[in-house]
C-alpha positions as CSV (number, residue, x, y, z in Angstrom):
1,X,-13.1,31.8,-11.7
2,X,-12.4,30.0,-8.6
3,X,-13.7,32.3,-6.5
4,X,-17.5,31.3,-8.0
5,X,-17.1,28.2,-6.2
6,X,-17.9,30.1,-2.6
7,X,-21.1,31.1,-1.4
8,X,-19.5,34.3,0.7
9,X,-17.1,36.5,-1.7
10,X,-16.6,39.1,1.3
11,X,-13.5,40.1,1.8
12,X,-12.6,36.7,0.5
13,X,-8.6,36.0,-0.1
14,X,-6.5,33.3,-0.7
15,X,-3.4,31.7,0.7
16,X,-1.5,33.7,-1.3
17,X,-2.0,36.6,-0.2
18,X,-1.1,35.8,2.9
19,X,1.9,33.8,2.2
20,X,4.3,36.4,4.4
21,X,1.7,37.5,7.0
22,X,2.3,37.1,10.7
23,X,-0.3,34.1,11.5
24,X,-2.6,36.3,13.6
25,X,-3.3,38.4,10.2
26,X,-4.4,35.5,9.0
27,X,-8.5,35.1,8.1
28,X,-9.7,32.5,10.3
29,X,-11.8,30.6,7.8
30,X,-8.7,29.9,5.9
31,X,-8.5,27.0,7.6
32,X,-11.4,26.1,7.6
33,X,-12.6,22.5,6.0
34,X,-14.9,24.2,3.5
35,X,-12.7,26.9,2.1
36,X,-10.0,24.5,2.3
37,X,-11.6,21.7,0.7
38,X,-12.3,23.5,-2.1
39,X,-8.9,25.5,-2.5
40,X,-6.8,22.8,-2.4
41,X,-8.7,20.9,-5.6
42,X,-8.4,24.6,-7.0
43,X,-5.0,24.1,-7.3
44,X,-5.3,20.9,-8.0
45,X,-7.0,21.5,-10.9
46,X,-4.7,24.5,-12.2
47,X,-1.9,22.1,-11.8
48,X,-3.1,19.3,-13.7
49,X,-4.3,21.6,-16.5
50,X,-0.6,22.8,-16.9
51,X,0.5,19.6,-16.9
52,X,-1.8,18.4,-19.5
53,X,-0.6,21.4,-21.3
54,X,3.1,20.5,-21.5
55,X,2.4,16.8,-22.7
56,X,0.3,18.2,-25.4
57,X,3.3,20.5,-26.8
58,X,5.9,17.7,-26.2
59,X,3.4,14.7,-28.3
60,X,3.2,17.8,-30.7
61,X,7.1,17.8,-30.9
62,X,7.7,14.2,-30.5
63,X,4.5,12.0,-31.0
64,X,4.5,8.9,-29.6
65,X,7.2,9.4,-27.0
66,X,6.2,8.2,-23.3
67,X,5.8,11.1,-20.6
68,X,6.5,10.3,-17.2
69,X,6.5,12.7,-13.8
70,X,8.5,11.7,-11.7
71,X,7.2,11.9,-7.5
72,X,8.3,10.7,-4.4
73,X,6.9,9.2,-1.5
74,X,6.3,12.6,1.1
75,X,2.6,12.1,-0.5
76,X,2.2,9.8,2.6
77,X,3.1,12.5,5.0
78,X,0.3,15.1,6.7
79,X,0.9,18.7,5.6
80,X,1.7,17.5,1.6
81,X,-1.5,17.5,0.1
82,X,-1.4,21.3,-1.2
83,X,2.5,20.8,-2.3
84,X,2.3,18.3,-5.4
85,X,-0.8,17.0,-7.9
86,X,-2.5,13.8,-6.5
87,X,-1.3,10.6,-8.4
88,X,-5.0,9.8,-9.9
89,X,-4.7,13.4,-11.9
90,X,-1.3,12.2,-12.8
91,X,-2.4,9.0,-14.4
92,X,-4.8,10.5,-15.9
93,X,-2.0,12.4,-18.4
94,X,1.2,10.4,-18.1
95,X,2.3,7.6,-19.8
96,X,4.3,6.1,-17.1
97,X,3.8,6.1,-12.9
98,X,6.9,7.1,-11.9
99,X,8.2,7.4,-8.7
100,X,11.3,8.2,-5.9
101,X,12.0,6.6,-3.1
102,X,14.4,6.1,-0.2
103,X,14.8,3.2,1.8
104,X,16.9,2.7,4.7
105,X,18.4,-0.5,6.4
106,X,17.4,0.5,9.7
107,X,14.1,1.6,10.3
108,X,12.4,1.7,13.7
109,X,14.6,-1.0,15.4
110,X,12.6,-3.8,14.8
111,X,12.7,-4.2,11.2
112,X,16.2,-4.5,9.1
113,X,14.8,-2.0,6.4
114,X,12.3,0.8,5.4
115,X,8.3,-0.4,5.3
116,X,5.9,0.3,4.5
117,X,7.5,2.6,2.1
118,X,8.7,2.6,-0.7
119,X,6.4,-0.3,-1.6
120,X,3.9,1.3,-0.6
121,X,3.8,4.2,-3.3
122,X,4.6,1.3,-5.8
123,X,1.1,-0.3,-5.0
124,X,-1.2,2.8,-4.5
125,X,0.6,3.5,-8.3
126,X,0.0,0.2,-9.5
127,X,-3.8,0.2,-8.0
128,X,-4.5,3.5,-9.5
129,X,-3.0,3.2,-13.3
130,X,-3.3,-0.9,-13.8
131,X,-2.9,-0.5,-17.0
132,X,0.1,1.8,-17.1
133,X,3.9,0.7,-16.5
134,X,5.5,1.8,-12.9
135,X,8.8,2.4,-12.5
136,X,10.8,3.3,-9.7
137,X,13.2,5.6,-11.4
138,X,15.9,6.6,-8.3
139,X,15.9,4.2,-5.6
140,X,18.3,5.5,-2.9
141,X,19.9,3.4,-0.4
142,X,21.1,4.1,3.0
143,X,23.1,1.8,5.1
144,X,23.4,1.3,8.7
145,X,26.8,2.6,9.5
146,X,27.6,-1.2,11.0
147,X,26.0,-2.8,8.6
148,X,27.7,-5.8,7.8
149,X,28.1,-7.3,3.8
150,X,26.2,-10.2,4.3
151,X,23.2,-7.6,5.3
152,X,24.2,-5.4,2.5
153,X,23.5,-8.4,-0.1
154,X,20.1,-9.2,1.4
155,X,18.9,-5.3,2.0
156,X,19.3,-4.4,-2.2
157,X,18.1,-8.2,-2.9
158,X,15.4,-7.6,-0.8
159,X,14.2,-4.1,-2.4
160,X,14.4,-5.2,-5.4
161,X,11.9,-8.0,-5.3
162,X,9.6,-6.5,-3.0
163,X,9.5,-3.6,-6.1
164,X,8.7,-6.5,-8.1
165,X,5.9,-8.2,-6.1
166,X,3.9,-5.2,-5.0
167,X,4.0,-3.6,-9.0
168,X,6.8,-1.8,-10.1
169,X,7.8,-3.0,-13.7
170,X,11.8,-0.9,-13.9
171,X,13.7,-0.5,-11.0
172,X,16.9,2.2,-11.5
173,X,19.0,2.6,-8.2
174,X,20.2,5.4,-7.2
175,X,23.8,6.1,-8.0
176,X,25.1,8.2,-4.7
177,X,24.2,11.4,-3.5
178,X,27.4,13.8,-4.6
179,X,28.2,11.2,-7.7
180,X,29.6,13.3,-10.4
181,X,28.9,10.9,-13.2
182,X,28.1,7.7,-13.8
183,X,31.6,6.3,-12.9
184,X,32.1,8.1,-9.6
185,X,30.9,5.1,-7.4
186,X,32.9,6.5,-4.2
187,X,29.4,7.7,-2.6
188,X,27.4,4.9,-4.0
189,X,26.5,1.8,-2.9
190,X,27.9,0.3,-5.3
191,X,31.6,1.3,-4.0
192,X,30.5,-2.4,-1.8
193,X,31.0,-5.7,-4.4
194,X,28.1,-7.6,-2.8
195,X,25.5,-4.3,-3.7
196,X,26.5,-4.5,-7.0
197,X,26.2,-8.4,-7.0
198,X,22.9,-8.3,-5.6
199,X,21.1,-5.6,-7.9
200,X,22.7,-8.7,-10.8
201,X,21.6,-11.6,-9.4
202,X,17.8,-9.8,-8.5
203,X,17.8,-8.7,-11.5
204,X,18.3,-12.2,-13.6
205,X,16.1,-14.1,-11.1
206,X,13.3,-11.4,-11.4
207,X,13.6,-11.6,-15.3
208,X,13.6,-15.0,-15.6
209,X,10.1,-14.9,-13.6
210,X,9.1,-12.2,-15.3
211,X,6.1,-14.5,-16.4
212,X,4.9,-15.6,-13.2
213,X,5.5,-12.0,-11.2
214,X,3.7,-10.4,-14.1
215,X,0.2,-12.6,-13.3
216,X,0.9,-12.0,-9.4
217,X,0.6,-8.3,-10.5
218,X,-2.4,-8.7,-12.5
219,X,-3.8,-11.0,-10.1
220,X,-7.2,-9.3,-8.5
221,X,-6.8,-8.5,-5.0
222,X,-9.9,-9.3,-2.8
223,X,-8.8,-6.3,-0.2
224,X,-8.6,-2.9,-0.8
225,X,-8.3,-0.2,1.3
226,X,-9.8,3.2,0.5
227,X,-7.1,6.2,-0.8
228,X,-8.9,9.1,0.5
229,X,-8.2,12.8,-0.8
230,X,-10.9,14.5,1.0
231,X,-9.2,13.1,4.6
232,X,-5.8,13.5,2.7
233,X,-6.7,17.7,2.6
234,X,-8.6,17.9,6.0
235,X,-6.5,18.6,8.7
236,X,-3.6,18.1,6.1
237,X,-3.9,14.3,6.5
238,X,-4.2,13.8,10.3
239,X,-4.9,11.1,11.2
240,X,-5.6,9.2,8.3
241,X,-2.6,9.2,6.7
242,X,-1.1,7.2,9.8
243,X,-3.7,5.1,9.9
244,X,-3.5,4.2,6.5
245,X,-0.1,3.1,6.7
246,X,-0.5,1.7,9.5
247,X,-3.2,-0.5,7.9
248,X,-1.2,-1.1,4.6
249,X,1.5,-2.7,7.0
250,X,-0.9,-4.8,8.8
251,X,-2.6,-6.4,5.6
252,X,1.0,-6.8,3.6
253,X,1.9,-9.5,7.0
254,X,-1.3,-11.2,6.6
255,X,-0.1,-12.4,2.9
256,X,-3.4,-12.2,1.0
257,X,-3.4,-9.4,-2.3
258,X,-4.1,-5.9,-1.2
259,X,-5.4,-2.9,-3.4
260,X,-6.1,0.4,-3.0
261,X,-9.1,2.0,-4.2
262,X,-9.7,5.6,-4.9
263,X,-12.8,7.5,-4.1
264,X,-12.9,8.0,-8.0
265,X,-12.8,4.5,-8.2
266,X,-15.7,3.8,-6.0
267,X,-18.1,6.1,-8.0
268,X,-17.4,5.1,-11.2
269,X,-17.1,1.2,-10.7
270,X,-18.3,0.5,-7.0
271,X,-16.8,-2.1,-5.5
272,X,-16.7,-4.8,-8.2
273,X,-14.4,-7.8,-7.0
274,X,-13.9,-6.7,-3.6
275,X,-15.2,-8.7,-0.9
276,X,-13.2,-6.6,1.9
277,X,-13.0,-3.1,2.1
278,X,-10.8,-1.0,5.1
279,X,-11.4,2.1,6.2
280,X,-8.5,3.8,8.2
281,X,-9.3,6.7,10.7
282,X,-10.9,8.4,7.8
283,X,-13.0,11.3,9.1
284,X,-14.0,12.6,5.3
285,X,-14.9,10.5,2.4
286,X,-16.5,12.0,-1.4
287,X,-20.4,11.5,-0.6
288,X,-20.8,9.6,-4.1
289,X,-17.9,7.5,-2.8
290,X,-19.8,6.7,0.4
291,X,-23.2,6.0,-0.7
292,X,-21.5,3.4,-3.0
293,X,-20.0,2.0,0.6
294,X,-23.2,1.8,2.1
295,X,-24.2,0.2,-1.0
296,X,-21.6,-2.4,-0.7
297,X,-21.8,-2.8,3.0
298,X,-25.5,-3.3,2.8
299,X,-25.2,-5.8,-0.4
300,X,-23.5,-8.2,2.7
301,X,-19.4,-6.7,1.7
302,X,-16.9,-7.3,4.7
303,X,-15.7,-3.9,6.2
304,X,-12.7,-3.4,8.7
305,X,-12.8,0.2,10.3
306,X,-12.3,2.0,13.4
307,X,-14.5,2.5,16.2
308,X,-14.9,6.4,15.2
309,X,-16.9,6.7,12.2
310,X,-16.8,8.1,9.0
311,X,-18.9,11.1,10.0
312,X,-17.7,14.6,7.6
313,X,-18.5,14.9,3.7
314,X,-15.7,16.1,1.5
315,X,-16.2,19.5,3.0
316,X,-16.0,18.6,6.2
317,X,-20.0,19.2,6.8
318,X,-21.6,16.5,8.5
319,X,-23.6,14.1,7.1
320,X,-26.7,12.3,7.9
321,X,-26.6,8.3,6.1
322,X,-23.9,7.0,8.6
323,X,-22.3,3.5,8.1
324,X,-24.6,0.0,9.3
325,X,-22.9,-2.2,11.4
326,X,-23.2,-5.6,10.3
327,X,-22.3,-9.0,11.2
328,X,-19.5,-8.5,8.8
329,X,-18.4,-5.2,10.2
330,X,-14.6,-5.7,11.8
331,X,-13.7,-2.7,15.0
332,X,-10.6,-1.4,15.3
333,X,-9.6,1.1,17.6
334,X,-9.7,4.7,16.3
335,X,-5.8,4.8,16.8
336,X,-5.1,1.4,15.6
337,X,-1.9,0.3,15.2
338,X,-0.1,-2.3,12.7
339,X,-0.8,-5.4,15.0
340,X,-5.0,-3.9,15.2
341,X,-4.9,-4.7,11.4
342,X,-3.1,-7.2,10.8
343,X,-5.4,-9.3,13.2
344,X,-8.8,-7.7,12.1
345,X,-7.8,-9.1,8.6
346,X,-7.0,-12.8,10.6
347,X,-10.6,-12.1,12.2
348,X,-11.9,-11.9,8.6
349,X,-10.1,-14.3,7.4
350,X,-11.1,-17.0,9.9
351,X,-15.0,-15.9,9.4
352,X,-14.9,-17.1,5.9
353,X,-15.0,-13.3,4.6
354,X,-12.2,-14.3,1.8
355,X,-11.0,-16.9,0.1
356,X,-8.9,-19.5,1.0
357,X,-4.7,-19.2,0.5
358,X,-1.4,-20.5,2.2
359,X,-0.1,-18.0,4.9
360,X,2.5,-17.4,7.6
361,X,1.8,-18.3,11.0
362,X,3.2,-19.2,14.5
363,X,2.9,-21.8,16.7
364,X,-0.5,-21.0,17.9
365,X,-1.8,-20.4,14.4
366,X,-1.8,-16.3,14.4
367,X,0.0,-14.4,12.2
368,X,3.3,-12.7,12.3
369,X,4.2,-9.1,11.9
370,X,7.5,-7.9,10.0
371,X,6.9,-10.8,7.8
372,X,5.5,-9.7,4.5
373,X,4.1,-11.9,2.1
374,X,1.5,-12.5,-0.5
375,X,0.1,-15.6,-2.1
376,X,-1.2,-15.4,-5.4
377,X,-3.0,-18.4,-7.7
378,X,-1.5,-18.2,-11.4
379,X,-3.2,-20.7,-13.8
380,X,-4.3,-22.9,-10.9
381,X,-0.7,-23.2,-9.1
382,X,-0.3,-21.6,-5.7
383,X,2.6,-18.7,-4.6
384,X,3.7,-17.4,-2.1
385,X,6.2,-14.3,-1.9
386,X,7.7,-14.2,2.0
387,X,10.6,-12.1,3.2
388,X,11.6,-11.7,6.7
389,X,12.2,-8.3,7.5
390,X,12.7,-8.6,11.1
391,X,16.7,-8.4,12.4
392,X,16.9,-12.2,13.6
393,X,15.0,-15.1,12.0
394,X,11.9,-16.8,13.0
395,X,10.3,-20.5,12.6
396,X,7.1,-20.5,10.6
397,X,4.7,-22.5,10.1
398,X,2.0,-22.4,7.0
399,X,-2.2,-22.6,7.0
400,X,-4.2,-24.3,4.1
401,X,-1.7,-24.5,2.1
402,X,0.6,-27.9,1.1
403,X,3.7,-28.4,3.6
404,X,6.2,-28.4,0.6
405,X,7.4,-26.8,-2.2
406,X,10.2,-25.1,-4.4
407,X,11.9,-21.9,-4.4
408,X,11.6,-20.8,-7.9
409,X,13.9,-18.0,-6.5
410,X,16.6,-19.1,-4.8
411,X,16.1,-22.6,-6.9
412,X,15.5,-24.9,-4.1
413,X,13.1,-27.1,-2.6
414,X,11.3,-26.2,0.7
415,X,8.9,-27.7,3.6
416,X,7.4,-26.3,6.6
417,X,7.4,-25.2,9.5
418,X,10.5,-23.4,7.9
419,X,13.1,-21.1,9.1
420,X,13.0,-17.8,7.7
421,X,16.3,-16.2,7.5
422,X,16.2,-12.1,7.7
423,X,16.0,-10.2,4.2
424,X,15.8,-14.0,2.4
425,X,13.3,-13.6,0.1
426,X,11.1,-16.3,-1.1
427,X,8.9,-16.8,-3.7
428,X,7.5,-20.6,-3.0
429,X,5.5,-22.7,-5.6
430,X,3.7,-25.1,-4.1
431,X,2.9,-28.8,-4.3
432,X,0.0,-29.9,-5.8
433,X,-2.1,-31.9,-2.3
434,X,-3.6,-34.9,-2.4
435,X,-7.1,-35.7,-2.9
436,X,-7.6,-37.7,0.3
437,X,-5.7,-34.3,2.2
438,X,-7.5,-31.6,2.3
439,X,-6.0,-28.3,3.8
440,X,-8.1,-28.0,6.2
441,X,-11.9,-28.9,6.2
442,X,-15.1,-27.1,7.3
443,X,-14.7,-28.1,10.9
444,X,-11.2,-27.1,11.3
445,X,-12.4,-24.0,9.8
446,X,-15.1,-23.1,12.2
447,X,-13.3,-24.1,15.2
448,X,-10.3,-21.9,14.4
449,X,-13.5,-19.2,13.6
450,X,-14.5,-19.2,16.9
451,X,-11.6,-19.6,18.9
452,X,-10.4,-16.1,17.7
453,X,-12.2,-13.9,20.0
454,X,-12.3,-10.4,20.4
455,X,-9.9,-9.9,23.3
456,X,-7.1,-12.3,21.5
457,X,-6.5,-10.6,18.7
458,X,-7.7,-7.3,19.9
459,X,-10.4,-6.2,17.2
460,X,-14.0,-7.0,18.1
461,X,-16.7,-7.8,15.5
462,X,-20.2,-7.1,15.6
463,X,-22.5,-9.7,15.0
464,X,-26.4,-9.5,14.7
């Protein structure tokens, strides 16, 4: 029973009981981190059991056939954690990661559609089943009421490969909320010719580099940032789960790989590959999970995190082995924002923390934001994905990386500094340089190191 798990049985309820009680009824250790710790993986547990339950009857009725459960993106927002099983049960049964999403071609004002999300889920799916197919089974669209066609074309084009690049291996749009069948297109997007023309022409170019987007996928990503489900339950996800989008967003401008890593993960395979890890606000981490940090941050790993440590055990108790600050150790304010990340992931880059790669940046060499991109090496031939998501276009320029290229996308050839066009995307193979050209050489390297100070890019890094 789940009540064994508690030291105190006194007078000892759960949520249920109390499910239509006036709040001051309410037991006060209900809420707290303990009791519900330790409740929420109850359920948890009861749910993935049942779950496990109805693939076993359905392989007993039709063996072989893929399951897939279907889940959409509110698992990013503080208050779900007790309302749906967490995705590393899930993969655990299913065949297939499936997912819903909804994206929107106004998001905040300053970027021409929805992101992080829904790439987001796609990733922290893809990171957490590798070895499973992801498919985003109803992607709904929302327009901008003055959204123009030429914006249309570009938002679905758009969606579509960013799908693509950050995992997802089916893509199904959505056909309209209040579609009667699948020939009612009066509330779907694809009442607009240049929606439907767009989801056709992604959908060749994507297939015709299924080859090359399948090794970007299965390409190791040198940064990972931890998926927490202790800091997920405590406080119902405040403030990590911010945080942790917030730092999702940050590393997806910088252009290099990004994975996420479970605490799961960390216990049962450390932090093999990884050479920078990023903690969002995360006031609870798994204690196995953290003792294999502290393992990795001792054994000389790079680490990003915010100025507030890392200070509760699963439970919320405090613990006593707290994080070393190292000369590889990255600060970020507790409250950090996209822009913290993004340039605490520069900071690292510029130290020599990670490997080498072509990436975005401006005139004075730092890198943008609501530019997303990601360069990937496939059988010794640099790519790099780019899309501007911003509403007007931008000049960019390109770090250690060749000045030319072709668009294996769009079919053309490119060089930089290049205009990037809004929701254009890119996917750039690059020249081969010469010999005698280096992309840039140890000197260039450490002056650019050291000319990135704390205050500039507003991180700070600790050195010994």
């Amino acid at each position: 029973m789940w009540r064994s798990r508690f030291v105190d049985f006194s007078g000892i309820r759960t949520e249920w009981d109390y499910a239509d009680a006036p709040p001051q009824s309410v037991p006060a250790y209900l809420n707290q981190p303990p009791y519900r710790y330790d409740w929420e993986m109850f359920k948890q547990q009861q749910e993935t059991a049942y779950l496990s339950r109805i693939c076993g009857e359905i392989g007993a009725i039709a063996p072989g056939a893929p399951i897939q459960l279907v889940t959409d993106e509110t698992l990013f927002e503080t208050g779900k954690a007790m309302w749906r099983i967490d995705p590393e049960a899930e993969a655990r049964i299913m065949s297939i990661m499936g997912s819903t999403a909804a994206a929107s071609s106004q998001n905040n004002g300053r970027l021409s559609v929805s992101f992080p999300l829904p790439s987001m889920y796609v990733e922290l799916q893809r990171s957490i089943a590798p070895d499973k197919p992801v498919f985003a089974t109803d992607l709904q669209l929302r327009f901008d009421a003055g959204l123009y066609a030429g914006g249309r074309y570009g938002f679905v084009r758009t969606l579509l490969c960013e799908a693509a690049i950050r995992g997802a291996n089916a893509v199904a749009l959505h056909a309209g909320v209040g579609a009667h069948s699948i020939f009612d297109l009066s509330a779907s997007p694809f009442a607009y010719p240049e929606c439907l023309e767009a989801a056709g022409v992604a959908s060749l170019d994507l297939n015709r580099l299924a080859d090359t987007l399948s090794a970007m996928q299965e390409a190791p990503a040198e940064i990972a940032l931890l998926w927490s489900l202790s800091s997920k339950i405590y406080k119902e996800g405040a403030p990590y789960l911010e945080s942790l989008t917030n730092a999702y967003e940050g590393c997806s401008y910088f252009g290099l790989k990004v994975r996420f890593i479970t605490e799961q993960q960390c216990v049962e395979n450390g932090l093999e590959g990884i050479r920078l890890l990023i903690l969002p606000d995360t006031p609870c981490i798994l204690e196995p999970a953290y003792k294999e940090i502290v393992r990795f941050v001792e054994a000389g790993g790079a680490l990003i995190r915010p100025v507030r440590p890392t200070i509760y055990q699963e439970r919320g108790i405090t613990r006593h082995i707290m994080l070393e600050q190292t000369s590889k150790t990255i600060l970020v304010d507790s409250g950090g924002g996209v822009k913290d990340y993004l340039h605490a992931v520069d900071v690292a880059y510029a130290q020599g923390f990670l490997e080498k790669h072509p990436h975005l940046v401006n005139e004075l060499g730092y890198p943008f934001d609501g530019v997303v991109s990601r360069a990937v090496n496939v059988n010794g031939v640099e790519y790099l994905y780019v899309a501007n998501l911003r509403n007007a276009p931008l000049q960019a320029g390109l770090a250690d990386g060749a000045v030319s290229g072709f668009d294996v996308l769009n079919e053309e050839p490119v060089s930089f500094p290049l205009l990037l066009e809004p929701l254009y995307p890119r996917l750039i193979r690059f020249d081969e340089l010469p010999e005698s050209q280096p992309s840039a050489t140890e000197e260039e390297a450490s002056a650019q190191a050291s000319s990135k100070t704390a205050s500039e890019s507003g991180v700070s890094s600790s050195r010994e």
